[in-house]
N, C-alpha and C positions, 0 to 999 in steps of 0.2 A: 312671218314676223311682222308685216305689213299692215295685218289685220290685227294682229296683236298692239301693236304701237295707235292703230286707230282706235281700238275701241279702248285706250289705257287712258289714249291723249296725250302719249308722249314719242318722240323721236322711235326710229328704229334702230339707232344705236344706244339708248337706253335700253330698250327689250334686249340687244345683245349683253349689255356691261349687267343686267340683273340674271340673266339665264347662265351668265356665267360666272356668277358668285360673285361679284364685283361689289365693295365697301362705299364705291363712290355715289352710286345712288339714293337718293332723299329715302324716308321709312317709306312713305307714303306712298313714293311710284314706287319702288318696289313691290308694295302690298297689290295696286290697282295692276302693275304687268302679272302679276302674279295670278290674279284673280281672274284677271281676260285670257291669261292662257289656258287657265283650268277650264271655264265658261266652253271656250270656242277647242278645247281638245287639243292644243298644240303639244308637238314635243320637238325638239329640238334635232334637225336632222347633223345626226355624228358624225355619220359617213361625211358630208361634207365636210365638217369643219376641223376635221383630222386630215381632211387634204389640205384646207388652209394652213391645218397648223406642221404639219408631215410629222404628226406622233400623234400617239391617243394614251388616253388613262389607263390603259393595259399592263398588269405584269406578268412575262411568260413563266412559268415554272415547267419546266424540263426536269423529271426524274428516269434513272434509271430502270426501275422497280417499283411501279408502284403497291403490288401487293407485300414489301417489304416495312413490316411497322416504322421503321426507321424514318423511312421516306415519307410514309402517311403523317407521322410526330413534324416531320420538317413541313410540309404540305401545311397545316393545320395551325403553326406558328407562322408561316409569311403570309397565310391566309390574314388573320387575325389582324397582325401589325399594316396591309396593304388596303385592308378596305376602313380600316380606322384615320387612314389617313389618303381616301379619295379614290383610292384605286382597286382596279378589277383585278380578278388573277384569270389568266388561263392555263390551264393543267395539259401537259404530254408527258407520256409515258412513252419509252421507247424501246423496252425490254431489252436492252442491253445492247440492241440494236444500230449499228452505226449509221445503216441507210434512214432508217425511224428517225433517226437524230437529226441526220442531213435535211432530210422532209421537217420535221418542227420547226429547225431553225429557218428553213427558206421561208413559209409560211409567215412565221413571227415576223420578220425584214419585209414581209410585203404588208402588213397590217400595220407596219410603226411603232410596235408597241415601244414604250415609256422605257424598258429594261428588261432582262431574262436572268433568272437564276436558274443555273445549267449544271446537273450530276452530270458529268460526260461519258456516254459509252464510248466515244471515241473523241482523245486528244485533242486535235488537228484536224480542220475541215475549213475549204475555202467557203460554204455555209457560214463558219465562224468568225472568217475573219471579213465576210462581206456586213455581219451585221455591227461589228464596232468600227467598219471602216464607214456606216452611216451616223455611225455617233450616237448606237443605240449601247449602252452600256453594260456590260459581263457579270457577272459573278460566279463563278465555278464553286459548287459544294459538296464536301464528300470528296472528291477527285481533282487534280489539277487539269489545267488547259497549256498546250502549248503557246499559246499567245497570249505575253507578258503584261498586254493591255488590259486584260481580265481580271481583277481581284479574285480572292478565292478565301474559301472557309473550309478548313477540313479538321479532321481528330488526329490526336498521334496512333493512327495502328500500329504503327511498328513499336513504338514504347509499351502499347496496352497487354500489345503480344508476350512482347518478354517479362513484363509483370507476371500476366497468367502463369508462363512456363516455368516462371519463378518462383511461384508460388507452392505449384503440383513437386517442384525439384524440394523442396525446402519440408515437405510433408514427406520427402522419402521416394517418392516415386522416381523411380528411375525409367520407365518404359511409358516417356511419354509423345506425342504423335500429335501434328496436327490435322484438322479435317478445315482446307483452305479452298478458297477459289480459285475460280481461273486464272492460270499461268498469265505472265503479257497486261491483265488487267491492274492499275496501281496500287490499289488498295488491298489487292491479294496480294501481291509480290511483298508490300511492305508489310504484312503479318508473318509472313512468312518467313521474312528477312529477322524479326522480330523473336520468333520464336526459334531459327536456327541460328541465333547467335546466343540465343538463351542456352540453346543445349551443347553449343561449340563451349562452351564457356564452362561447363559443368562434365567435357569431354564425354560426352553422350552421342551415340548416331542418332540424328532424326529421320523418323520415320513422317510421311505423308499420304493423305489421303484427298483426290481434287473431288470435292463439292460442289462448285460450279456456284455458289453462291444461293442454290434451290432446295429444297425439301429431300424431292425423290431423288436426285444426284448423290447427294451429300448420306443419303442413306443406304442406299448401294454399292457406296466407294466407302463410307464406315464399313461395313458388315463384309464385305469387301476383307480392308485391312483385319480387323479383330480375326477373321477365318483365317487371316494368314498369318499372324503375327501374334504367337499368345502372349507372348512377354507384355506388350503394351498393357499397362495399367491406369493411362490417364489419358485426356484427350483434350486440346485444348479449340475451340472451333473458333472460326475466324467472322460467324456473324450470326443472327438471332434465327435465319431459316435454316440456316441448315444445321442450328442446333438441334429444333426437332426432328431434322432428317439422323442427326446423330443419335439420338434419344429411341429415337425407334429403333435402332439397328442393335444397340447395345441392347435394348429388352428382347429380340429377336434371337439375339443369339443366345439369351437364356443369363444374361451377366444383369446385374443388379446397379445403380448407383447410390451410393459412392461405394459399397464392399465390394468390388469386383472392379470398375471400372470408375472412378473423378474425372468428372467433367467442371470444365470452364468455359465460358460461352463468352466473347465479344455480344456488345449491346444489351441492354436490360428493359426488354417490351416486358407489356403490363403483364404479361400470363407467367413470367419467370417464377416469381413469388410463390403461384399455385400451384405450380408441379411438383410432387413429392419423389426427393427432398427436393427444396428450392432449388431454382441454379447461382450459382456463382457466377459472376460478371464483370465484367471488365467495362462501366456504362459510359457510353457519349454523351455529354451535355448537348442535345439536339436542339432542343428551344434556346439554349444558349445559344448554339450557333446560328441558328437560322437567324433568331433576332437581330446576329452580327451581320449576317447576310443581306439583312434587307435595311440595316444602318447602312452599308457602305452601297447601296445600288440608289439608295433616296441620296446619300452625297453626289451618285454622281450623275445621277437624275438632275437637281441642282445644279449643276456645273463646274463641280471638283476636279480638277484636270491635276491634280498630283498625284503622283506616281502608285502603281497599283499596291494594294496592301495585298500579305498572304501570313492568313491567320489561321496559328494550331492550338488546338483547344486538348489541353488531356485528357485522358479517362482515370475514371475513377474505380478502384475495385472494391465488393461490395463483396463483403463473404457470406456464403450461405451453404447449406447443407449436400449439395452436390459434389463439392471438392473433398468432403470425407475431415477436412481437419479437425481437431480437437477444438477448434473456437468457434465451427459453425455447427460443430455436432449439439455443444452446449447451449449455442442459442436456439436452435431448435429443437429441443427437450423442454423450452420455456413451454412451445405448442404443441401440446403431443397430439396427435390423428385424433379425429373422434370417430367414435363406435358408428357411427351411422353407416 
C-alpha cells in the first residue's frame, strides 16, 4: 500500500478509503490509486483485513443434499441475490450428516464469515450456538433450528401433505399410502403428520413406506409396500427423489400410472413436466424462499437485533396427468405423445 500511495502521490489511507470502495475520495485520486495498483500488480491482502475487521464478505450456505434439485434451486437463488450485492457464497453439503454439519459450522466461525444459511441435519449443536454467540447471524431453511436466535424459512409440508392426500381421497381412491422420509427427521415427520390426519379424517388406515428421502431407498421400500399391499392405489411421496425412486418401483412391478397406481409428489423439479404422464405436485416457492432468506440474513448482517422472524411459505398444487383425475386427464389430451 506504500508503494501504491507513492507512486499515486497520495496518503496511504486514501489507497485504503479507495481499495475499499469508499465515496470520499476525489475522481481523480481514485483514478491515479487505481492505475498505480494495476501498474505495480497489487491486490489487497484479505486475510489481514478480515482480522482487522473479525468478519469477511462471506456467505456460508450449508445444505443438506446437495444432489436434491430443491437444494440446487435454493443454492442458485442466494447465489444470485449475494454476489449482486458484494458478497461470496461458500457451499457445504453435509449429506444429512450431523458430524458434516458440526465440521461446516466450526470452519465457517473460524473464517468470520458475514452470515450462514443453514438446511440443518441436526437441530442443536454447540457448533451452532458458538457461531451466533460471535454475532455471526443464522438462518435455518427448509428445517428449523433449536436456537430461537436464528431466523428460519420453511414451506408448509404438513398442509402440502394433506392437500395431496386430499386430493387422491376426493378422486375415489381409498388405498392411499405414503412413501416418506426419515422417521426423527422434521420435515419428514410433518408430511407424515399431514397426510395421517388426511386419512384419520376420511377414517382410512394409513399405510407407510420410509424412503429415506433418496432414490434407491425410496424404491425399494415402494416396491417393497405395492408387493405387500395390493389394495394401495395411490401414493403420495414426500419429496422430488424419492419420487423417481417411487416411479421406478411402480413400473417394476408391472403397474402403470395413473390406471393402476396415482401418484403425487411434493416439489416440482424441472423434469416433472416430462415424465409421461406429468407428475402431480404439491410445488415450494423455492426462489421465493430463498430470496426471503437472504432478505432477513443482509438485515441482520446490518444490525437488526429484533427478534427472529420464522416464515412459512405454502405450496401450491399443480395438477397434472399422474394423479389419474378427470381435470388432468383433459389437459393432457390438449398434448397427445408424438409418434417419434
Amino acid at each position: 500500500m506504500r508503494d501504491v500511495a507513492l507512486r499515486a502521490s497520495v496518503s496511504v489511507a486514501t489507497v485504503s478509503r479507495v481499495l475499499n470502495g469508499s465515496e470520499t475520495v476525489g475522481a481523480d485520486a481514485q483514478q491515479r490509486v487505481r492505475a498505480a495498483a494495476e501498474e505495480l500488480g497489487y491486490r489487497p491482502n484479505r486475510l489481514a483485513r478480515n482480522l482487522r475487521r473479525q468478519t469477511t464478505e462471506l456467505i456460508g450456505v450449508i445444505v443438506s443434499d446437495i444432489e436434491n434439485p430443491h437444494f440446487t434451486e435454493m443454492v442458485r437463488a442466494v447465489e444470485d441475490a449475494a454476489f449482486g450485492r458484494g458478497y461470496r457464497m461458500v457451499l457445504c453439503n453435509t449429506d444429512e450428516q450431523a458430524a458434516k454439519q458440526r465440521a461446516y459450522l466450526d470452519m465457517l466461525a473460524g473464517e468470520r464469515v458475514s452470515g450462514v444459511i443453514l438446511s440443518p441435519s441436526e437441530a442443536e449443536s454447540g457448533e451452532l450456538r458458538d457461531l451466533l454467540d460471535l454475532g455471526i447471524p443464522v438462518v435455518a431453511f427448509d428445517r428449523h433450528v433449536a436456537d430461537r436466535r436464528a431466523d428460519s424459512v420453511v414451506s408448509d409440508g404438513e398442509g402440502a401433505m394433506r392437500v395431496a392426500t386430499e386430493h387422491l381421497l376426493a378422486a375415489g381412491h381409498e388405498g392411499v399410502a405414503i412413501v416418506g422420509g426419515r422417521p426423527g427427521v422434521e420435515t419428514a415427520d410433518a408430511r407424515r403428520r399431514g397426510y395421517e390426519a388426511a386419512m384419520g379424517a376420511a377414517g382410512l388406515r394409513p399405510r407407510a413406506a420410509d424412503g429415506g428421502f433418496r432414490i434407491e431407498p425410496a424404491s425399494a421400500a415402494t416396491q417393497e409396500l405395492l408387493e405387500r399391499d395390493a389394495d394401495v392405489t395411490a401414493l403420495v411421496v414426500a419429496n422430488n427423489l424419492m419420487a423417481i425412486g417411487a416411479l421406478r418401483a411402480v413400473a417394476r412391478c408391472g403397474r402403470r400410472v395413473p390406471d393402476d397406481i396415482a401418484v403425487v409428489a411434493l416439489d416440482d423439479p424441472f423434469w416433472a413436466e416430462l415424465v409421461q404422464p406429468p407428475l402431480t405436485v404439491l410445488a415450494q416457492p423455492v426462489r421465493a424462499m430463498a430470496d426471503a432468506a437472504m432478505r432477513l440474513l443482509r438485515e441482520r448482517i446490518a444490525g437488526d437485533d429484533a427478534p427472529a422472524q420464522h416464515l412459512v411459505f405454502p405450496c401450491e398444487l399443480r395438477v397434472r396427468g399422474s394423479c389419474g383425475t378427470k381435470r388432468a386427464m383433459e389437459r393432457n389430451a390438449r398434448w397427445p405423445e408424438s409418434d417419434c
